[in-house]
N, C-alpha and C positions, 0 to 999 in steps of 0.2 A: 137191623138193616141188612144182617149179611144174607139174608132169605128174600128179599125185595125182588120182584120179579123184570129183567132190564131185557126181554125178550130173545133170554139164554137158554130158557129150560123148560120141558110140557108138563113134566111130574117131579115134584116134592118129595122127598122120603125122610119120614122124621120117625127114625129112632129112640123109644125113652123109657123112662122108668117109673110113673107117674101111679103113686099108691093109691088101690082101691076108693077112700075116701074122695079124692081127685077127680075120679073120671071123667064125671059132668064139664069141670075145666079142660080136660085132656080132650074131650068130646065136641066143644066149644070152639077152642084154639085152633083143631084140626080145620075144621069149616072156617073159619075165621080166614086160613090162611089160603086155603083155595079160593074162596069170594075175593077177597083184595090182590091177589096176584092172578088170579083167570086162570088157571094152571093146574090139573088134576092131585091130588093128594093122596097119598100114602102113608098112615102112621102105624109103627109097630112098638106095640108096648109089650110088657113081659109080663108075663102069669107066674103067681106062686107065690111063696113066701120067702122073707130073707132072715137074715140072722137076726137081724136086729125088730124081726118079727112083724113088720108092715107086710100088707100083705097087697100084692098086684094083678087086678082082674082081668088085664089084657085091655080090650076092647079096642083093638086096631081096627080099621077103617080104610076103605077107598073110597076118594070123597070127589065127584064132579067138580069143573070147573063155576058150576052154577051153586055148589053148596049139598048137592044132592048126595046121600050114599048110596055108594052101586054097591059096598059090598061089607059086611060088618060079620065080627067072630063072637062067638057065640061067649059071653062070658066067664071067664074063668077056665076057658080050655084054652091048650095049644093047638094052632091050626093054621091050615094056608089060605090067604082071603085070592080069590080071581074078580078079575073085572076085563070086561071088553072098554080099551079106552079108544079116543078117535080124535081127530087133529080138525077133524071139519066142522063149520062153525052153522 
């Protein structure tokens, strides 16, 4: 509920940490939450490995208010994604 969109906010930004095997969920969710709130998307996930040996392929995204991706990283690197976003309908 706390992400519910009440005509506050144009962009999303969801930070996580969603292991490699996940993606497709993290992939999913991200579009998911741009569709039901109209509202462009943002998700940054981490790359790499951790101690406890899961390993995180990234795959951060900016995601149109329609579901579309304007802008996607390349997997398994670190990088910076750009997007032209726009307010007009």
């Amino acid at each position: 509920v706390w992400a519910r969109y009440q005509q506050d906010y144009d962009l999303a930004l969801y930070v996580a940490n969603w292991p490699a095997p996940r993606s497709r969920h993290w992939q999913t969710l991200l579009a998911a939450r741009a569709i039901e709130n109209q509202v462009y998307v943002a998700g940054c996930n981490r790359v790499g490995d951790d101690p406890n040996g899961l390993n995180y392929s990234g795959d951060s995204l900016i995601i149109s208010p329609q579901g579309e991706i304007l802008a996607d990283a390349e997997p398994g690197a670190a990088s910076r994604l750009d997007a032209e976003l726009s307010l007009e309908t």
